[in-house]
C-alpha positions in Angstrom: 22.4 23.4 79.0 21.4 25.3 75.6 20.7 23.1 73.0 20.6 24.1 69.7 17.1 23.6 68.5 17.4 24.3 64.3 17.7 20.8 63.4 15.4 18.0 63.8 16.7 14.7 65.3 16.0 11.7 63.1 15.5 13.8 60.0 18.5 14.0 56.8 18.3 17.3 55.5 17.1 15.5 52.7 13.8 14.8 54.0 13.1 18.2 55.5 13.0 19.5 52.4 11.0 17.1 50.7 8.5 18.1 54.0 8.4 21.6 53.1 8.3 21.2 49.5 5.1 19.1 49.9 3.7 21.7 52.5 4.5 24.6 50.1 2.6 22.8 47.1 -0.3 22.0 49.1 -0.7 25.3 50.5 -0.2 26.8 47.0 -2.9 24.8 45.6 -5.2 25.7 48.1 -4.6 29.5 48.0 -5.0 29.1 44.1 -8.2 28.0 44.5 -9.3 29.9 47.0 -8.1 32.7 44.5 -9.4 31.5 41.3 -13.0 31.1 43.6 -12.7 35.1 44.9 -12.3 36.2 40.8 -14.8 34.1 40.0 -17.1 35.6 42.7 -16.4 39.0 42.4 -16.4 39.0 38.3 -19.9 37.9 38.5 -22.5 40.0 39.8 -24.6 38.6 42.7 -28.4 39.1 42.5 -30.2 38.2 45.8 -34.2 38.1 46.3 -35.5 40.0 48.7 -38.0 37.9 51.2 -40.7 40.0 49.8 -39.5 38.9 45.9 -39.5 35.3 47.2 -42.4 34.3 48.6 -44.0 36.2 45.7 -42.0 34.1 43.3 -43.2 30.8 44.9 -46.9 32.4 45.1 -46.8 33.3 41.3 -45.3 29.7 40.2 -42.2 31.6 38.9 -39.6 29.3 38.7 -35.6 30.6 40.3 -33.0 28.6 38.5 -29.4 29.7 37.2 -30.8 30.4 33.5 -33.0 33.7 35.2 -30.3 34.3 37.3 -27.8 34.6 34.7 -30.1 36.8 33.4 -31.4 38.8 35.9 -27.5 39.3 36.4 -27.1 40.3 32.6 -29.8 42.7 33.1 -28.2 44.2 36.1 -24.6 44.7 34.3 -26.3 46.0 31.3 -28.3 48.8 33.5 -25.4 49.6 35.6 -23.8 50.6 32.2 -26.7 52.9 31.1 -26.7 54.4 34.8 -30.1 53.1 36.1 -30.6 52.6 39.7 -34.1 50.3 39.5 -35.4 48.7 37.2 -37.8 46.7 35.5 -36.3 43.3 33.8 -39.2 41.4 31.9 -40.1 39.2 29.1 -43.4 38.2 28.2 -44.5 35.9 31.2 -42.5 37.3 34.4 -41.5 40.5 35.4 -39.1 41.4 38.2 -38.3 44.9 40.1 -34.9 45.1 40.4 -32.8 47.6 43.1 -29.5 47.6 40.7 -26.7 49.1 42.9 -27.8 46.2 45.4 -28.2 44.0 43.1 -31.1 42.7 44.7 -34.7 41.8 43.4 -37.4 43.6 44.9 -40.6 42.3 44.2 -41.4 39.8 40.8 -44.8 39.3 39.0 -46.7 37.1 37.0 -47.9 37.8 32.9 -51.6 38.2 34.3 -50.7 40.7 37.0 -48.3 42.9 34.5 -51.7 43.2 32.0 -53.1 45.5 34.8 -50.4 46.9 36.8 -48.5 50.5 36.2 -44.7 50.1 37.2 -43.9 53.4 39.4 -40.0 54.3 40.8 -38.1 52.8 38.1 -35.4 54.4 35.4 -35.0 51.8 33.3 -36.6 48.9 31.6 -34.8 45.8 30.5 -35.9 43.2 28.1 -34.5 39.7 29.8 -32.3 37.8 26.8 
């Protein structure tokens, strides 16, 4: 009444290893890129806006594309090396609050409000490159 169950009626050996083979590559392809993605994501640190840095962004005209975040991110890695825990990343027509060990920007501001504002609870300063 027990049959044996290891092999697979209507298949050569042949075939079932051509089967597996196939399976194997496509999973390995997958978990490579899945892989390569997780490097790629954890090499790069994330910056996030805070609601609060957000709507003041769109309020102030300040544009959000992957040039200032690549640099927001820069300034981030370059404070996290000198220790600072929030900072101030600027140029000469934006300036952002930035909450480093989060990685996340706190509040931003426009070249017209920096002329008459005093930046208070930071340890650092960063010009953005």
């Amino acid at each position: 009444m027990a049959e044996r169950i290891n092999s697979i009626q209507g298949v050569s050996p042949v075939e079932r290893v051509q089967r597996v083979s196939q399976i194997n590559r496509a999973a390995s392809g997958q978990f490579g890129a899945l892989l390569n993605r997780e490097i790629r994501t954890a090499a790069e640190p994330a910056i996030s806006f805070s609601k609060h840095a957000q709507s003041r962004a769109e309020e102030r005209g300040i544009q959000v594309d992957d040039t200032l975040m690549g640099q927001l991110a820069d300034s981030v890695e370059r404070a996290q090396a000198k220790g600072a825990t929030n900072i101030l990343a600027f140029d000469a027509t934006r300036a952002f609050i930035i909450n480093v060990p989060h990685g996340r920007v706190i509040t931003t501001m426009s070249q017209e409000e920096m002329e008459e504002n005093i930046f208070t609870n930071i340890d650092g300063a960063v010009l953005l490159k």
